[in-house]
C-alpha positions as CSV (number, residue, x, y, z in Angstrom):
1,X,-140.5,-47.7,-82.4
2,X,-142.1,-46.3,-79.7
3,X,-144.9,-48.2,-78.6
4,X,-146.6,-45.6,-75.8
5,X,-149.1,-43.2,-76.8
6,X,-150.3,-41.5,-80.3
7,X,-146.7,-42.3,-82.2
8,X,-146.4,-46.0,-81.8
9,X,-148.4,-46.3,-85.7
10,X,-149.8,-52.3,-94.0
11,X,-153.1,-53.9,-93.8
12,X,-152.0,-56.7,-95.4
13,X,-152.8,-60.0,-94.0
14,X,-148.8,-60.7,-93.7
15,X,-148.2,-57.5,-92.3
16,X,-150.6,-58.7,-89.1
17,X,-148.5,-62.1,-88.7
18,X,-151.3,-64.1,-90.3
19,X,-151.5,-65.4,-93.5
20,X,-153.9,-63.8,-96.0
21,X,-156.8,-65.8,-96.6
22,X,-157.7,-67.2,-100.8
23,X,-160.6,-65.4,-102.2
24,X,-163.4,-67.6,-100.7
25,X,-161.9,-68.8,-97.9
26,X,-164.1,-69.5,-94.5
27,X,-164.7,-66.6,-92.7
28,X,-164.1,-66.8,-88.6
29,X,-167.0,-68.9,-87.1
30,X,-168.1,-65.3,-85.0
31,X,-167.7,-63.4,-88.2
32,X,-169.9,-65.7,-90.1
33,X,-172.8,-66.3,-87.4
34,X,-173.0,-62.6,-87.0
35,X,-173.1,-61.7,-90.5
36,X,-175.3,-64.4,-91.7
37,X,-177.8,-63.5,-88.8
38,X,-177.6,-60.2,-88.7
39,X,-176.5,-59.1,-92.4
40,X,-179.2,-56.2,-92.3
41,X,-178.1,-54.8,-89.2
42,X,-174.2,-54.8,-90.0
43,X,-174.1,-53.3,-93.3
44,X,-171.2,-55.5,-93.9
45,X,-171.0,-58.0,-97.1
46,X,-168.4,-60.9,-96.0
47,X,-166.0,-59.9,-98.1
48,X,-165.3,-56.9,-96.3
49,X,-165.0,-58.5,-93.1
50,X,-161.2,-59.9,-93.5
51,X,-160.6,-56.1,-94.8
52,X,-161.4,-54.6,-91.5
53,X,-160.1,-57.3,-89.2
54,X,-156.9,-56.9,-90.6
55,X,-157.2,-52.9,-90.7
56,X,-158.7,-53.0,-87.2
57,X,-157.9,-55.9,-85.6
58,X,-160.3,-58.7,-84.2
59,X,-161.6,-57.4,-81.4
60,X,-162.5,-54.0,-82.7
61,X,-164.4,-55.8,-85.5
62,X,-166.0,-57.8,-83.1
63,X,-167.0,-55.4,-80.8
64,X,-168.9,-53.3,-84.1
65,X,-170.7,-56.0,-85.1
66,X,-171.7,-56.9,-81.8
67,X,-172.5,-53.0,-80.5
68,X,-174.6,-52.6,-84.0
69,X,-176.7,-55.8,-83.5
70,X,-177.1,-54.4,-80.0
71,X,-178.7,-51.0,-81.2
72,X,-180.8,-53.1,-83.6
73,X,-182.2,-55.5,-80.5
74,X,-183.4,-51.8,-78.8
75,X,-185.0,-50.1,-81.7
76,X,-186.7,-53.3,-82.4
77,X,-190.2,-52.8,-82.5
78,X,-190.4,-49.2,-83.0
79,X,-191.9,-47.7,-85.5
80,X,-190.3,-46.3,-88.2
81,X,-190.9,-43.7,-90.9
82,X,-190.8,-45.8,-93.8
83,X,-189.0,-45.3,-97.0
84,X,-191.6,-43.9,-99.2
85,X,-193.4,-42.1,-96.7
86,X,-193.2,-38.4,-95.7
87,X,-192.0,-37.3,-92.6
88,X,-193.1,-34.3,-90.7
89,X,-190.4,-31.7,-91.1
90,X,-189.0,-30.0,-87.8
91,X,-190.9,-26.9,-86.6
92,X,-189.5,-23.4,-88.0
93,X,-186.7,-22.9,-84.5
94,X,-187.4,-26.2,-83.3
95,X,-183.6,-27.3,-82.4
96,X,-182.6,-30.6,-84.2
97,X,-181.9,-33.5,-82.4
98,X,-178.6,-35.1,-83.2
99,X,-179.0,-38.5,-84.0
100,X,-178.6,-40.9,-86.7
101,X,-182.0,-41.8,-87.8
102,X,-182.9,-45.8,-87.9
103,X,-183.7,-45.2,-91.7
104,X,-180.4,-43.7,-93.0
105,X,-177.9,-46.6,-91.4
106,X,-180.5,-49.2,-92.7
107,X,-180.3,-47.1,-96.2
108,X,-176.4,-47.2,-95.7
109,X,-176.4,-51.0,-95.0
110,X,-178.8,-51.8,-97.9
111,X,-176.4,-50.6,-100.5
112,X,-173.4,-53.0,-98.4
113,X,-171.3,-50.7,-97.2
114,X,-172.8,-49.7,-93.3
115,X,-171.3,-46.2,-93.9
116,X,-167.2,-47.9,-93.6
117,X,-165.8,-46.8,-96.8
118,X,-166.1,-43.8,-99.5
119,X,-164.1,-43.7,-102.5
120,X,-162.3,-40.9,-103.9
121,X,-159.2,-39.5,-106.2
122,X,-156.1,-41.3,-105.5
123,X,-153.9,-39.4,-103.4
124,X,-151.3,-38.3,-105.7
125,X,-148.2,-36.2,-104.2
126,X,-146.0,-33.5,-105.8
127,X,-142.9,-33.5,-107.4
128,X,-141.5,-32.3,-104.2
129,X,-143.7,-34.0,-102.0
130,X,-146.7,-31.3,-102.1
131,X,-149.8,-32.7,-100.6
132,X,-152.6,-33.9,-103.4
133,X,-155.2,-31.4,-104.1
134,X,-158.2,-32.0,-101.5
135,X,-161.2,-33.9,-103.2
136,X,-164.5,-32.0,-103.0
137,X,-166.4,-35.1,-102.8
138,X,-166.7,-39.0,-101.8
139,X,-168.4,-41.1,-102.5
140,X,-170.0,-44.9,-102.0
141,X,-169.0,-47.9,-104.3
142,X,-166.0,-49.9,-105.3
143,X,-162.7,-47.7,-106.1
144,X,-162.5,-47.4,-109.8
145,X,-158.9,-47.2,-111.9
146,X,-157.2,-44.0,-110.3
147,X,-159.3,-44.1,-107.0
148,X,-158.6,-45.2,-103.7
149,X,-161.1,-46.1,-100.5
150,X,-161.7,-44.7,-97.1
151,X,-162.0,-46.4,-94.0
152,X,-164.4,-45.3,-90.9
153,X,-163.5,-46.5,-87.7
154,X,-165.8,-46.9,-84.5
155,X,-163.8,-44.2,-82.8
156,X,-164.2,-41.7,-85.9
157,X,-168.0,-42.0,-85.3
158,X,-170.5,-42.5,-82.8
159,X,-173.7,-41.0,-83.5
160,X,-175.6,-39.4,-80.9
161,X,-178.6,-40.6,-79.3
162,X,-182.0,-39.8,-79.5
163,X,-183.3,-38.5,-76.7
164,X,-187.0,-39.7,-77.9
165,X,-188.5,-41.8,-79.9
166,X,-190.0,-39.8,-82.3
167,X,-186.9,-37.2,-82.9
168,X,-186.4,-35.8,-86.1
169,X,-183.7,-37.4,-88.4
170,X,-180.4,-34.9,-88.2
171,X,-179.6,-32.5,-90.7
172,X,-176.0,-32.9,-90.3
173,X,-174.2,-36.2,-89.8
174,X,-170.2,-35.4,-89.9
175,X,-167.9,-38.2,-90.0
176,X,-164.4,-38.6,-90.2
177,X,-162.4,-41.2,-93.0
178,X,-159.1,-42.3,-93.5
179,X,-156.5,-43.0,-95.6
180,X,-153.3,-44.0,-94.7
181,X,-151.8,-40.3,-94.8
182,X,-154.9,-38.2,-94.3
183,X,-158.2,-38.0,-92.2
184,X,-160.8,-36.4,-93.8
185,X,-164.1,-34.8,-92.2
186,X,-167.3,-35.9,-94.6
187,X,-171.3,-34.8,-94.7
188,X,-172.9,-37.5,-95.0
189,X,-176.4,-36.0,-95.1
190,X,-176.2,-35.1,-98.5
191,X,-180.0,-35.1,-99.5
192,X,-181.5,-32.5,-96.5
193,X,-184.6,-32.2,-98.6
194,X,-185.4,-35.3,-99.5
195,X,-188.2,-36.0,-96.7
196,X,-190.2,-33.7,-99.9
197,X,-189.3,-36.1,-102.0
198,X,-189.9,-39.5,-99.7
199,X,-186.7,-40.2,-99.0
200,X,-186.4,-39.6,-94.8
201,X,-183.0,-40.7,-94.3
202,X,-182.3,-37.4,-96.1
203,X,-179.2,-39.6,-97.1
204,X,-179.0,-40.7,-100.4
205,X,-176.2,-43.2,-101.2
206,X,-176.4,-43.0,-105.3
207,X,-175.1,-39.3,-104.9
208,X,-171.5,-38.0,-103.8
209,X,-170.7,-36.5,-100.6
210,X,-169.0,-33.3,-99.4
211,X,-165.9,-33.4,-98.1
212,X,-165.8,-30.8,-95.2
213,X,-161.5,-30.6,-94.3
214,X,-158.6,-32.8,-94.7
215,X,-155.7,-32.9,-92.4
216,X,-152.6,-34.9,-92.5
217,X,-151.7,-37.9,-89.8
218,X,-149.0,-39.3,-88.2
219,X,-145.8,-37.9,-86.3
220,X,-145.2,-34.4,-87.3
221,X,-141.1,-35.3,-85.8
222,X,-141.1,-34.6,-82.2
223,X,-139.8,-36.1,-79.3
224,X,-142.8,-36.5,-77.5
225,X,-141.3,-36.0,-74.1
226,X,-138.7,-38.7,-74.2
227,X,-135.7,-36.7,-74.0
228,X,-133.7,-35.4,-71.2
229,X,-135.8,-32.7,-70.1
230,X,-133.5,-29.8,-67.7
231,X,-132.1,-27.6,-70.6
232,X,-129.2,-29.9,-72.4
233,X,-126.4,-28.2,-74.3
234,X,-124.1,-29.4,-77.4
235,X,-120.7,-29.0,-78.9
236,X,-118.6,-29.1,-81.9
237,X,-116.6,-32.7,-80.9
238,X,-112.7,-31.7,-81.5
239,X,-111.6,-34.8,-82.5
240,X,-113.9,-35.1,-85.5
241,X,-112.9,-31.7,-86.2
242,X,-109.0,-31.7,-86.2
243,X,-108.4,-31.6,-89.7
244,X,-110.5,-28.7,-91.0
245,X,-111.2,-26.6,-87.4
246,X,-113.5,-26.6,-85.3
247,X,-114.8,-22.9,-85.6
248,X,-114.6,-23.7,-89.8
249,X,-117.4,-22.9,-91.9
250,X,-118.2,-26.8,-92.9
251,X,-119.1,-27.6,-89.2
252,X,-121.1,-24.6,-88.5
253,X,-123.5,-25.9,-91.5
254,X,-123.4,-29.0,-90.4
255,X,-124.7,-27.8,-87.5
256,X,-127.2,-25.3,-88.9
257,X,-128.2,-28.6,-91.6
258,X,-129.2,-30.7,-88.5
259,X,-131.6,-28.2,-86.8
260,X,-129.1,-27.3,-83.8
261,X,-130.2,-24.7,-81.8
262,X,-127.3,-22.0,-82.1
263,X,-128.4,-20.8,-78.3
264,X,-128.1,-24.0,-77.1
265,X,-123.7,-24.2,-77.8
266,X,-121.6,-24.9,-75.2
267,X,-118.4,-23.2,-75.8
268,X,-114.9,-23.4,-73.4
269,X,-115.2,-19.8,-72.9
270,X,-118.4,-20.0,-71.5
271,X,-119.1,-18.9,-67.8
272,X,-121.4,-22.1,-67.4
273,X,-119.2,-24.3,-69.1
274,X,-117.8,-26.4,-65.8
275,X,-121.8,-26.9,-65.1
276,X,-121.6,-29.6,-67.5
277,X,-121.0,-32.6,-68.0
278,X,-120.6,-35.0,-71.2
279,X,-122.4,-37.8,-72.2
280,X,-120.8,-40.8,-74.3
281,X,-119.0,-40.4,-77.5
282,X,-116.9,-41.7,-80.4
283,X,-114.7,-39.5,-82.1
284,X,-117.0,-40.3,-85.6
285,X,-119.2,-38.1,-84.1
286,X,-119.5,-34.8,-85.1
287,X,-121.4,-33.2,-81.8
288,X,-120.9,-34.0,-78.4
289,X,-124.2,-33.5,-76.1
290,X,-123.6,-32.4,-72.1
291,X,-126.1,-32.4,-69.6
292,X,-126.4,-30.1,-66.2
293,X,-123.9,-31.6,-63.6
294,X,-126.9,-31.0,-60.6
295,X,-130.3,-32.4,-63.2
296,X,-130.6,-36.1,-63.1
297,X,-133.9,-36.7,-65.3
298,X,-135.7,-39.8,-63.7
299,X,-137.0,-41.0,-66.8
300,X,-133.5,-42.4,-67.5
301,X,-132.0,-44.9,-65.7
302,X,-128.0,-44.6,-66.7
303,X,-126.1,-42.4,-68.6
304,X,-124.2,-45.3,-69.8
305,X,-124.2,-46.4,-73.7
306,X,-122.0,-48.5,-75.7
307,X,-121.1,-47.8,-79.2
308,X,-120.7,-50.3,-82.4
309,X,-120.1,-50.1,-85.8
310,X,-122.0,-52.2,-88.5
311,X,-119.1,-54.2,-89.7
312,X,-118.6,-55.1,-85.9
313,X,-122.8,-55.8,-86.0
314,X,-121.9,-58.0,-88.6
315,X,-119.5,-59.8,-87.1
316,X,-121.9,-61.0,-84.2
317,X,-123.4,-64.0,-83.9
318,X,-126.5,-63.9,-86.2
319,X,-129.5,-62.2,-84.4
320,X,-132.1,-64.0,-83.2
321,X,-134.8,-61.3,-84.3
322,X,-135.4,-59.5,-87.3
323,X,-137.9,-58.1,-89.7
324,X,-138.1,-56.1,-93.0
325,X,-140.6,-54.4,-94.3
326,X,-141.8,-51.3,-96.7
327,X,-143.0,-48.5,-94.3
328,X,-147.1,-48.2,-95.3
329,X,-149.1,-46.0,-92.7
330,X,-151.9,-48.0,-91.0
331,X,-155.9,-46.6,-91.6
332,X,-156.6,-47.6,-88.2
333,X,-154.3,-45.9,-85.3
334,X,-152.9,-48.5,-82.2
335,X,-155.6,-46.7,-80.2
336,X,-158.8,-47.3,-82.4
337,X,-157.7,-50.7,-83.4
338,X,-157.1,-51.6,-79.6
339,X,-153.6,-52.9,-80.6
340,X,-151.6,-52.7,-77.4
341,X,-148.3,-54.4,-76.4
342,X,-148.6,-55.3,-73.4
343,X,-151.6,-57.6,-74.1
344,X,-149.6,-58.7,-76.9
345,X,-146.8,-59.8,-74.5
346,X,-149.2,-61.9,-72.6
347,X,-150.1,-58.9,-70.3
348,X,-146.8,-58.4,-69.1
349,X,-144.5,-55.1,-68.7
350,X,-141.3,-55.0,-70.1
351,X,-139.7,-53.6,-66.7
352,X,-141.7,-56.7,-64.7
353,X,-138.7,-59.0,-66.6
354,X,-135.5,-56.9,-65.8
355,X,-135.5,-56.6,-61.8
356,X,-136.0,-55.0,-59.3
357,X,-136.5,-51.0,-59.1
358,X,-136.8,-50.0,-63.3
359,X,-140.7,-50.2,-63.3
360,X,-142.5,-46.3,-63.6
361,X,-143.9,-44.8,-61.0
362,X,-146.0,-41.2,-60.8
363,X,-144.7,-39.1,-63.0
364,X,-141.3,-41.4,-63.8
365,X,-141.4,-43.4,-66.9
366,X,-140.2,-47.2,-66.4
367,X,-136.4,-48.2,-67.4
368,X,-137.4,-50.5,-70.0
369,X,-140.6,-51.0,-71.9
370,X,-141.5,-53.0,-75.3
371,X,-140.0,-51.8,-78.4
372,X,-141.3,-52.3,-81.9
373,X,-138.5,-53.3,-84.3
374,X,-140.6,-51.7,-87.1
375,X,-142.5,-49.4,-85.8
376,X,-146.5,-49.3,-85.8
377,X,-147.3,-46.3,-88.0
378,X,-144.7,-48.0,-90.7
379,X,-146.6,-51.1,-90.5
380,X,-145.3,-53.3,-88.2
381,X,-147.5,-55.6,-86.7
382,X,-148.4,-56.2,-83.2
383,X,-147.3,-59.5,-83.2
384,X,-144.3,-61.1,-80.4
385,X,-141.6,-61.4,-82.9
386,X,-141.8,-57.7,-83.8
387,X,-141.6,-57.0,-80.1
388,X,-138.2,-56.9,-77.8
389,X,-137.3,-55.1,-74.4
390,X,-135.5,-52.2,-74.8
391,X,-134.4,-48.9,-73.1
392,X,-137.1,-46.1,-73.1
393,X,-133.8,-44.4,-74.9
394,X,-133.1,-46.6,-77.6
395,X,-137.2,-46.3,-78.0
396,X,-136.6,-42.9,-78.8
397,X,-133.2,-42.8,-80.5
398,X,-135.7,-45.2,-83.3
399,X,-138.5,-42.6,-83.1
400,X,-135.6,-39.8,-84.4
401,X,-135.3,-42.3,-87.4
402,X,-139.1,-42.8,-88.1
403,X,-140.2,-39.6,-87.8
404,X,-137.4,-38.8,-90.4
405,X,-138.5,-41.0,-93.0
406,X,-142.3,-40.7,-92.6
407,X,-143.0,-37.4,-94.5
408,X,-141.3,-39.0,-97.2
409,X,-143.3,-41.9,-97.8
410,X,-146.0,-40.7,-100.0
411,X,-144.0,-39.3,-102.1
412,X,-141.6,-42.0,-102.8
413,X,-144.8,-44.3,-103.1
414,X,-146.5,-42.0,-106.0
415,X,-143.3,-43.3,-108.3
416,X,-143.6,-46.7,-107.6
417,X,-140.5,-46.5,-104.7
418,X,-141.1,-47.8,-101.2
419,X,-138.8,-46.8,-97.8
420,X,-137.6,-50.5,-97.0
421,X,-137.0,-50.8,-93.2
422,X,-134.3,-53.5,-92.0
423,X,-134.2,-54.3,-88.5
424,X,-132.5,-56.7,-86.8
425,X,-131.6,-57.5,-83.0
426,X,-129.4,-59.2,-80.7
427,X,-131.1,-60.5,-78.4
428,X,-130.5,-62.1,-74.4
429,X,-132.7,-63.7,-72.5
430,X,-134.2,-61.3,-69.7
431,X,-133.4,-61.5,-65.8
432,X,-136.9,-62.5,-64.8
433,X,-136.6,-65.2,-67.6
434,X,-134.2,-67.1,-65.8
435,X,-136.8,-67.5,-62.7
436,X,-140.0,-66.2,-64.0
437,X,-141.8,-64.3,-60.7
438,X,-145.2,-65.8,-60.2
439,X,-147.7,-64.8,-62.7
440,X,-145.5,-64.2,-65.7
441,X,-145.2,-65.3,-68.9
442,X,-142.8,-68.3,-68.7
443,X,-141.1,-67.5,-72.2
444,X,-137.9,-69.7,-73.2
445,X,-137.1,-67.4,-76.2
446,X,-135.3,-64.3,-75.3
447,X,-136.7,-61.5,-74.9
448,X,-134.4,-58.3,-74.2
449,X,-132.7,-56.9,-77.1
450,X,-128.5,-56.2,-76.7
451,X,-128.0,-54.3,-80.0
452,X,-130.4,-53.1,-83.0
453,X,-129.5,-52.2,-86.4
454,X,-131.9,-50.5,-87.9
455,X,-131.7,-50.4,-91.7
456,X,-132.7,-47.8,-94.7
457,X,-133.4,-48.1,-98.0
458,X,-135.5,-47.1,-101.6
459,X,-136.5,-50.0,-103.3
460,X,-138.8,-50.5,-106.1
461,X,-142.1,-51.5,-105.6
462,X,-143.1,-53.0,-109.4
463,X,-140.7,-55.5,-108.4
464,X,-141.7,-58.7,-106.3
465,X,-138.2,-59.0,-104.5
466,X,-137.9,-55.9,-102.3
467,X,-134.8,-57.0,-100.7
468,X,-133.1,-54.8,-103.5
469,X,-132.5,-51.6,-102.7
470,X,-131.7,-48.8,-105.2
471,X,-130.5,-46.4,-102.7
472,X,-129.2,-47.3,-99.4
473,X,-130.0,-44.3,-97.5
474,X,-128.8,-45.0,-93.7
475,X,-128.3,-47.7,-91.2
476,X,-128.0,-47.1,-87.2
477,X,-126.7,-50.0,-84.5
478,X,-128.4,-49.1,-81.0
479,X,-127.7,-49.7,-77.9
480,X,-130.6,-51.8,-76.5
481,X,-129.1,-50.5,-73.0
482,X,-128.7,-46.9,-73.6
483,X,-128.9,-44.1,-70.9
484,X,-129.9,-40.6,-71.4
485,X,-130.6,-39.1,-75.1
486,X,-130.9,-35.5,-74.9
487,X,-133.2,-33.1,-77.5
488,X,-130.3,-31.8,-79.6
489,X,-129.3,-35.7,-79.8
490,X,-133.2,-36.6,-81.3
491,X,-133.0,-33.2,-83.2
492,X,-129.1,-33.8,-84.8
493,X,-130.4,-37.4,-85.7
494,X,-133.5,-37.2,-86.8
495,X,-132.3,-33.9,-89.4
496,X,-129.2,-36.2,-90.7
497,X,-131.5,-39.1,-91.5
498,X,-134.1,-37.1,-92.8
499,X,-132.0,-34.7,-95.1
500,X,-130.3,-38.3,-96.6
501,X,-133.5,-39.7,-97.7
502,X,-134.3,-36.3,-98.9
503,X,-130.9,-36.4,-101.4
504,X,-131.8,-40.1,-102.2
505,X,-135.7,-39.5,-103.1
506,X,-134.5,-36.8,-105.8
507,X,-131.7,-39.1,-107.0
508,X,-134.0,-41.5,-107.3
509,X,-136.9,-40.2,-109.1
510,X,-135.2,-37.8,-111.2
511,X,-137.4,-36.7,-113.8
512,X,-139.8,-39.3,-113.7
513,X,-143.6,-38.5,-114.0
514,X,-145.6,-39.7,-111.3
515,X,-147.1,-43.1,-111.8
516,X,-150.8,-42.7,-113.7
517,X,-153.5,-42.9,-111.3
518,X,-150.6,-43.3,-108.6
519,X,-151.2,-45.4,-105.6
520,X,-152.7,-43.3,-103.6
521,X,-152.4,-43.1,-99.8
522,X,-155.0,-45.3,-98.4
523,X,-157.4,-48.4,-97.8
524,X,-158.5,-51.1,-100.3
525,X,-157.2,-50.5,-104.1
């Protein structure tokens, strides 16, 4: 949910808020004029246009095809080493120049692909979620039964420039792919001797190419510096633990099960104890969470938070927002596919619609900011209905949730299981809705959240009605108004959610084999 940043992160058409287009369908009129002109230069058949846009977004595609016909407006003219032809090899010490040479990205667009997508091994996942063995090689061409594709992005490569024009194609072009769980680092100069052998791309697009490293992406289940941050302290909560003790063994492993710093206790004997103070709390909690009496963190606006239970939720009026949707992992990060919310939003802050005095300042994070019902890395697009205000606390009270369930998606998706996401809000129409300040988006439809629920299940994904879960794994109602979260709030949270879809995943698989050829992690099957 949290839409700052790295975190806040399917390409299907749906998943984007547009409809996916028939096989055949008219391409955008830019798409079209650029490709038909320009088809050499791009390296991009028009089929694989709607692929990126909805991997990428619009504007990123855009902005590649325009910067490539660019580059081939300046080298225009100049003369080339021609395929065929030898070219001089560099002298014995002379340094190479790093650049990618005119003839290897024509030699990549030739064969269609512009150097966007390899193909290799599907990604399949352990039993208990062990990573797939690293491929030793990629390599150009439609993925075949069992394989999966690749997917470059402008920010994963920029070759350098030449600093002349008669520099000496590189030895070494390193470039970085992705699938939706890993990025990988390729060669892509995988024929260095081929100017003996006329080829002076010394790239040649009918062989494989080495795969260098592989390292995983996405939220590794941090915080990232939305929590209260002056040293925050927790507690057994009495009242949920009446009946068996509090000092009994089941609540010190509940405790140790959801990664609570044993340091961090506040006990009634302690010498400190009257230095803080708690925050909110049911008695269905098991752990109360205090704060220092003299620390008031400035990234929170309130300590305040009400609390509801799903029957209650329920019981509401029906909410006027909602989406669902099987968590998938985006190729394309919010940063490299330029998706951002504000822009989204009509350029407009969440804060700007609230009032007076919750808008950030140096080194203080605004009060309220736009908050992803899905979040971005499950999939959720970057579309207004997927957007609300919200707290920069409820923000990361959804992040605890995420970044429990994310490590688990792989490996739930090599059986043919997906993590469904159900969220739904309340929603009330801003303050500055009611008279929008000069400038701003006059919206009639509200746009501040009251109350999420956010939903979890394992459903099946050989089925074409997903709204069937086969394990119901945990479901959360937020307070779109919430004050302070502390660490050992994130860190109880995220460990509860995480060690139920842990429990459910076995239950649900079971002995299963993993599906032949599996799905894979990434990009066009």
């Amino acid at each position: 949910m949290r839409v700052h940043g790295s975190d806040h992160e399917s390409a299907g058409a749906a998943d984007q808020g547009r409809s996916a287009q028939p096989r055949g369908a008219r391409l955008p009129a830019f798409v079209g004029d650029l490709d038909a002109a320009h088809r050499p230069v791009t390296g991009l058949p028009p089929a694989s246009i709607p692929a990126l846009q909805r991997s990428m977004g619009n504007t990123a595609v855009t902005q590649m095809l325009q910067s490539r016909r660019r580059e081939a407006t300046e080298h225009e003219g100049r003369q080339q080493t021609g395929p065929g032809r030898r070219a001089a090899a560099p002298a014995s010490g002379t340094p190479v120049v790093q650049r990618m040479a005119t003839p290897a990205q024509k030699q990549f667009d030739a064969a269609g692909y512009g150097a966007a997508f390899l193909t290799i091994p599907a990604e399949n996942f352990g039993e208990g979620g062990e990573a797939p063995a690293v491929p030793r090689t990629a390599r150009v061409g439609a993925p075949r039964n069992g394989e999966i594709q690749l997917l470059r992005t402008p920010v994963d490569w920029a070759p350098p420039q030449a600093t002349n024009r008669r520099a000496q194609p590189q030895t070494s072009i390193k470039a970085r792919f992705r699938s939706s769980f890993f990025t990988y680092e390729v060669e892509l100069v995988n024929d260095p001797e081929g100017a003996a052998r006329g080829n002076p791309s010394l790239i040649d697009v009918e062989a494989p190419f080495e795969i260098l490293s592989r390292t995983p992406r996405g939220s590794q289940g941090t915080s990232m510096g939305r929590t209260y941050a002056f040293g925050d302290r927790w507690a057994h909560n009495p009242a949920y633990w009446a009946a068996g003790g509090i000092n009994g063994p089941a609540a010190q492993e509940l405790a140790q099960s959801r990664g609570l710093d044993a340091d961090a206790e506040l006990r009634a004997g302690d010498v400190d104890f009257n230095d803080y103070h708690i925050l909110p709390y049911t008695g269905g909690q098991p752990f109360l969470f205090y704060v220092p009496n003299d620390k008031a963190d400035p990234k929170f606006r309130t300590e305040g938070r009400r609390f509801m239970e799903a029957h209650e939720f329920d019981a509401l009026p029906g909410p006027q927002r909602s989406e669902t949707k099987v968590s998938i992992p985006p190729q394309v990060d919010r940063r490299d596919g330029d998706r951002r919310t504000a822009r989204t939003m009509q350029n407009t802050q969440a804060h700007e619609w609230m009032g007076q005095d919750l808008g950030g300042s140096r080194a203080v994070l605004a009060a309220y900011e736009w908050c992803h019902l899905i979040g971005d890395k499950d999939g959720g697009p970057d579309i207004p209905r997927n957007l609300v205000i919200g707290t920069n606390a409820v923000n990361t009270e959804q992040l605890a949730l995420e970044t429990a369930l994310r490590p688990y998606v792989a490996r739930l998706y090599s059986y043919r299981y997906g993590i469904q996401l159900r969220v739904e809000a309340l929603m009330e129409k801003a303050p500055g809705q009611i008279n929008p300040p000069a400038g701003l988006w006059d919206e009639k439809v509200p746009l501040k959240a009251s109350w999420i629920s956010y939903h979890i299940s394992i459903v099946p994904l050989a089925t074409p009605d997903t709204d069937q879960p086969v394990a119901d794994v945990h479901r959360q109602i937020m307070d779109a108004d919430r004050g302070t979260i502390t660490e050992s709030e994130f860190t109880s949270l995220h460990h509860e959610v995480r060690n139920k879809i842990r429990a459910k995943a076995d239950a649900v698989i079971g002995d299963r084999p993993t599906a032949p050829g599996g799905p894979g992690g990434g990009g066009q099957t």
